[in-house]
N, C-alpha and C positions, 0 to 999 in steps of 0.2 A: 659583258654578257655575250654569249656567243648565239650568233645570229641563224636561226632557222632558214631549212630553205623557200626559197619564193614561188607562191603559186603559180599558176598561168595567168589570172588575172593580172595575179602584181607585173609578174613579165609581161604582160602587155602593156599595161600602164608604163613600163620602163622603156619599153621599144616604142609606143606607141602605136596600137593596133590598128589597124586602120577600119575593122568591124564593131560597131557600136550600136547598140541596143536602140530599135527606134521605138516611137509613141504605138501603141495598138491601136487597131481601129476597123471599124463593124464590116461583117461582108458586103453589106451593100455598097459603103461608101468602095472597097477592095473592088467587086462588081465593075460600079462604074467607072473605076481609075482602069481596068483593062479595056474597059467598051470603049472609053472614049478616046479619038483618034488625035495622034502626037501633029503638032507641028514639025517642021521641016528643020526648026532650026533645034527646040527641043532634040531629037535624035542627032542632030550633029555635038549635042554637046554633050548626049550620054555615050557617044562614040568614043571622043576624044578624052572622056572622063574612067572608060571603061580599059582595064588594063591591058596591055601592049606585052602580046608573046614575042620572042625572043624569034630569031630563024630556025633555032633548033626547034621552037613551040615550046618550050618551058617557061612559066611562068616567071616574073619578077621575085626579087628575094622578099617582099611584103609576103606573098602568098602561102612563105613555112611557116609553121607555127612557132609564136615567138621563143620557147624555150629552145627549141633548136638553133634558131639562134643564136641564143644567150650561146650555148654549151658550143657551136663552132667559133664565135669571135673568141671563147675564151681558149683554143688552142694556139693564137697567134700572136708572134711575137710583138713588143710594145711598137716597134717603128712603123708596121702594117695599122694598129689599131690606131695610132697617130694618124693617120693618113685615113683612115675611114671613118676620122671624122667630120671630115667631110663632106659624106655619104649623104647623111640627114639632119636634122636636128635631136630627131629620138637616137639616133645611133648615138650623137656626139654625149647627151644626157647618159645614156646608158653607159660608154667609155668610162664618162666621171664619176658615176653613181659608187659608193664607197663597198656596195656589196660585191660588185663587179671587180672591182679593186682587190680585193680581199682573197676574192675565188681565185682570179688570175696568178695571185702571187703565190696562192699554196700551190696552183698545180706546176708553176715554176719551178717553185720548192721541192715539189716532191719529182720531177723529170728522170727518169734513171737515163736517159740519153744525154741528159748535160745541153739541148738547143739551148737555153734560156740561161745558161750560164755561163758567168766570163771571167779572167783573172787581168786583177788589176796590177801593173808592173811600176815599181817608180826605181828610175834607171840614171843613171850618171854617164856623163862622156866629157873628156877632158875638151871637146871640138861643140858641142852643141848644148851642153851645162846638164840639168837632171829634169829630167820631166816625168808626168804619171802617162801610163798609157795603158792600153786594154787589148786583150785578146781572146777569142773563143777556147773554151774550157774544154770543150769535144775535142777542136784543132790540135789541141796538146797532147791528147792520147792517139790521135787517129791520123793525121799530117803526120809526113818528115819536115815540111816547112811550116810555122808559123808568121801568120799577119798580125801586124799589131793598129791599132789605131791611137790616135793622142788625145788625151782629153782635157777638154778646156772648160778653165773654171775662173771667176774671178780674182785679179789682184796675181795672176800665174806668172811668173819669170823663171828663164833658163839661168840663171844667176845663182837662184835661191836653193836652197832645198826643202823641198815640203814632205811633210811623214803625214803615211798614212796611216790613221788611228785605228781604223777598222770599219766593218760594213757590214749593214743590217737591214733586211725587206728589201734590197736594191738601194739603200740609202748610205753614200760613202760620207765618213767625217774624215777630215780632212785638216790638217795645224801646221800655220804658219808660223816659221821661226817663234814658236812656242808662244806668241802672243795673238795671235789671230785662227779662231777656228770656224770653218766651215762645213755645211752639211749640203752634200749633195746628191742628186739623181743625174748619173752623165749623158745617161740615156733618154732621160727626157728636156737635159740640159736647162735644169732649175734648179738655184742654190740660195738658200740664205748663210746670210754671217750672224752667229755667234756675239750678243753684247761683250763687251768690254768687260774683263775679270773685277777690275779697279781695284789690282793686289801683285803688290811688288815682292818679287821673287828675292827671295835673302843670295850671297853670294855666295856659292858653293851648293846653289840649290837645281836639280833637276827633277824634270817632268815626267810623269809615266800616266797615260792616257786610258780610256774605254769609252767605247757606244754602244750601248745594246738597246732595246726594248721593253718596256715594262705594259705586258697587255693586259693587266687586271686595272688600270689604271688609264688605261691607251694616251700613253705617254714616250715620246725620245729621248733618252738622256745622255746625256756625254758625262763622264765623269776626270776631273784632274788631281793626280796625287802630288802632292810637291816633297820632294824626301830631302832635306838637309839633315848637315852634319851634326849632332849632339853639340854640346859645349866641349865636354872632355872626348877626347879622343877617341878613348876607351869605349866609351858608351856610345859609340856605332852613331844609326841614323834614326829620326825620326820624320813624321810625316804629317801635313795639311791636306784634307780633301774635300773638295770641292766638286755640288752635281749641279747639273744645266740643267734642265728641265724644258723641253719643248711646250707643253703645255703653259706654262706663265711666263716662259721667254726672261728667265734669270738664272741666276748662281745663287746657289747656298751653300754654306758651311755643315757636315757633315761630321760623326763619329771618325776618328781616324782610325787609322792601321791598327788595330789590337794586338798582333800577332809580327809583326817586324815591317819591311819596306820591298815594296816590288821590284823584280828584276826593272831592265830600260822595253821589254817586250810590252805593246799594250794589252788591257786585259782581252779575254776571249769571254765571247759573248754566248753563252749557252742556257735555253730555260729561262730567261730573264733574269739571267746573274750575270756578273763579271767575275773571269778569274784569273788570279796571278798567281804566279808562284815568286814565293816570301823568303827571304833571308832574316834568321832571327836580325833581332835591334842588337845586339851584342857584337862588339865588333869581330871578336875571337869566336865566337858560335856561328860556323857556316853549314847549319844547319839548314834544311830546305824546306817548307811548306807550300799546302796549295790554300788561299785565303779567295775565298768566295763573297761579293758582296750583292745581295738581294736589292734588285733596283727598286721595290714596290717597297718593303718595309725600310731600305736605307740603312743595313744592319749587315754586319762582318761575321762569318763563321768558317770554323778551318774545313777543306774537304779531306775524307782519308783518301789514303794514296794504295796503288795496290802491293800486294807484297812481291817486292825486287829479288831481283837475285845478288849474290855477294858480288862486291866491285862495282855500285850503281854509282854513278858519276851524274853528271850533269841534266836537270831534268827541264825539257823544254815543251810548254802547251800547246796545243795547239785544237781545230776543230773538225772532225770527220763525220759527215750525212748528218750534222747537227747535234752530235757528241763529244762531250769533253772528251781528248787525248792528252797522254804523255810519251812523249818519246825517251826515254832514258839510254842514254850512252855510257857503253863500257869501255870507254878509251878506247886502243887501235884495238879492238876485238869485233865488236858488235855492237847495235841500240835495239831496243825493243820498242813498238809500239802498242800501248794498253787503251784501252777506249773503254768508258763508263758509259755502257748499254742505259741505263737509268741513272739519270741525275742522282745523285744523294745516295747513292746506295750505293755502299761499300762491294757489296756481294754482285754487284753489276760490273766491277771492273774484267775485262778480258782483254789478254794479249793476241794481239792481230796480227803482228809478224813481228818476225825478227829477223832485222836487217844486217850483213855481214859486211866487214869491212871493206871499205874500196880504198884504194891510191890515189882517190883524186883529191887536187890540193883543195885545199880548204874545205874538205868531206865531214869532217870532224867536227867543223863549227857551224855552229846555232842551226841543226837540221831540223827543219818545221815540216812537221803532215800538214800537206794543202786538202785531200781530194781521193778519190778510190775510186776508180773502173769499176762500169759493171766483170769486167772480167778479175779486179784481184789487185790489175796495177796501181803502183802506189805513187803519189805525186808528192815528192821533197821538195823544201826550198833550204838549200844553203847559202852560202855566203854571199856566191860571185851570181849565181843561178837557179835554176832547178836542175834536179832529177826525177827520171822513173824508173823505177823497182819491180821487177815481175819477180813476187818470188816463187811463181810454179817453174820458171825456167831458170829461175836466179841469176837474173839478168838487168845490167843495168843501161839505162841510155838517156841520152840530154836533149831535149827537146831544140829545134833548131831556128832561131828567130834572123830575120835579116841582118847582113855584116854589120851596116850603118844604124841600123835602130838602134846600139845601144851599146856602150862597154860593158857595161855590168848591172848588175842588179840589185840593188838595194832590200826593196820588201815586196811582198806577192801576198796577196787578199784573194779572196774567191767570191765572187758575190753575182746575185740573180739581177735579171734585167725585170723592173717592172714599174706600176704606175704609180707608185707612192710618191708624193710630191714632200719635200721640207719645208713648204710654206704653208701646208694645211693642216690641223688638229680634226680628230675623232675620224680616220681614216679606216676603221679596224673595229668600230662599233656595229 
């Protein structure tokens, strides 16, 4: 149910006001409470009890009234409101309070300046092994240098490699050599682990991943699809799926794939679905589908796709201001990027640009829409790296990350900073 907003009262009660309704009582008794004259110590202690102007004479911050408040702590970002909670006890209450939570992350969500967002990098180096790391989302359009930061989570080694599955409310999942999954907030650096699947993978079998959100239900779920090979050759792949459920802290078995077997991409989280794009089950049929699964009902349906132009080659998803995209490449020509303005609605698909070919190696492979400037610019991720795309100038350029941070790139996530925690339920009630 989605939550009404909060009177002045309630915001006081949530900051705690420090004005409170006292008992009535008669003029006379009023009378002789001003006639009668204070002790010496009486006034020293309504002195020290009386509040302390600043040198400029402005009052303490008790003195605003509390929704104003509420509406400044909620422009600041999570490391500041970490830190003021210190401030008080009502503040710190207020921080945690799940309405406050809630507010914070939509105006996150909706920032057209990008402060509050950041792209997650997990990088590989033949001298320091692969780690996840993080950089400002703004810095990429607006720097010629980017900073990165590392992020540390438990059970991490430069040894290993860890795939990111994807991220949701500021909440990264995160899979360890395909048998250990974690949910994290980096930003607030709290993570829980994932029970134990207690299901052995056949041989010849690979994993394709999702996280998204299910808010009719205010539920986390990660979803695992397991896709082996048929028995006969012929007959392609099929597939086991399995969803986590945040709420009861397990695994269950699910409908599988209807419609064929997902690429190795995890799904994109849009509306409270997951989507993949599908290669029929037939081995000789390399047909393409986009297969959508409803995290609330736990139920598969195909999405239509928009109409291509002749020559459409390979179609990669991806997610822009909260919209399904498809990118589709036409070989060394072009790709086009289509974005479904409205979930489900055929008649919402629109192409957003059309990107022309570059020379640059590996340009051609698995080109993902990250992101979109307020001005136009478009944020790719290919193989080795990203790009940006301007196409009022038709202009391309690579965003430039320190020598030593990294050879290359593996995968690039986009996700908001905020106070959703992965150890608490009914955060979004």
């Amino acid at each position: 149910m989605e939550n009404q907003e909060p009177t002045p009262t309630q915001l006081n009660q949530r900051l705690g006001s420090p004005s409170q309704e006292l008992p009535s009582t008669s003029s006379n008794e009023q009378t002789q409470k001003r006639n009668r004259p204070e002790s010496p110590q009486r006034k020293s202690d309504d002195s020290a009890q009386s509040p302390k102007r600043s040198r400029n004479g402005s009052l303490p911050p008790q003195s605003f009234p509390q929704e104003i408040i509420f509406e400044i702590l909620l422009n600041f970002p999570v490391q500041s409101l970490l830190r003021f909670r210190c401030v008080s006890k009502p503040w710190k209450s207020l921080i945690a309070d799940n309405f406050f939570i809630k507010k914070h992350l939509k105006r996150a969500q909706n920032d057209p300046e990008f402060s509050k967002k950041r792209v997650l990098i997990n990088t590989s180096s033949l001298q320091t092994g692969s780690s996840i790391k993080s950089c400002s989302l703004k810095s990429i359009f607006e720097d010629p240098n980017v900073n990165t930061t590392e992020i540390e989570y438990p059970s991490k080694k430069a040894s290993r490699y860890d795939w990111i599955v994807g991220s949701c409310n500021g909440l990264i999942c995160i899979a360890i050599r395909e048998d250990t999954v974690l949910l994290l907030n980096p930003t607030l650096r709290v993570s829980k682990r994932l029970p134990d699947l207690g299901f052995k993978k056949r041989r010849g079998c690979y994993t394709v991943y999702g996280f998204g959100f299910d808010a009719s239900g205010d539920d986390y779920k990660v979803v695992r699809v397991f896709c082996y090979q048929s028995k006969g050759f012929e007959d392609g792949y099929e597939s086991i799926v399995r969803v986590y459920s945040m709420r009861t802290n397990c695994w269950r078995r699910i409908q599988d794939f209807p419609f064929g077997v997902p690429f190795s991409e995890a799904g994109k989280h849009v509306d409270g679905t997951l989507n993949w794009a599908v290669l029929s089950r037939q081995y000789r049929d390399c047909s393409c589908t986009i297969v959508s699964l409803d995290l609330a009902q736990e139920t598969n349906k195909e999405v239509t796709q928009p109409c291509y132009g002749n020559g459409a080659g390979e179609r990669i998803l991806g997610v822009l201001d909260g919209c399904l995209c498809v990118l589709c490449s036409y070989g060394r020509l072009y790709a086009e990027v289509w974005v479904m303005k409205e979930y489900g609605k055929r008649e919402s698909w629109t192409k957003l640009v059309t990107i022309p070919y570059t020379p640059i190696p590996w340009y051609e492979m698995f080109l993902t829409p990250l992101s979109v400037s307020k001005s136009g610019e478009i944020l790719l991720r290919f193989e080795v790296n990203m790009l940006l795309y301007n196409p009022e100038k038709n202009m391309f350029r690579i965003p430039m990350f320190p020598y030593d941070a990294f050879s290359y790139i593996d995968q690039q996530e986009v996700y908001e900073e905020s106070l959703v925690s992965p150890t608490v339920v009914n955060q979004h009630r």
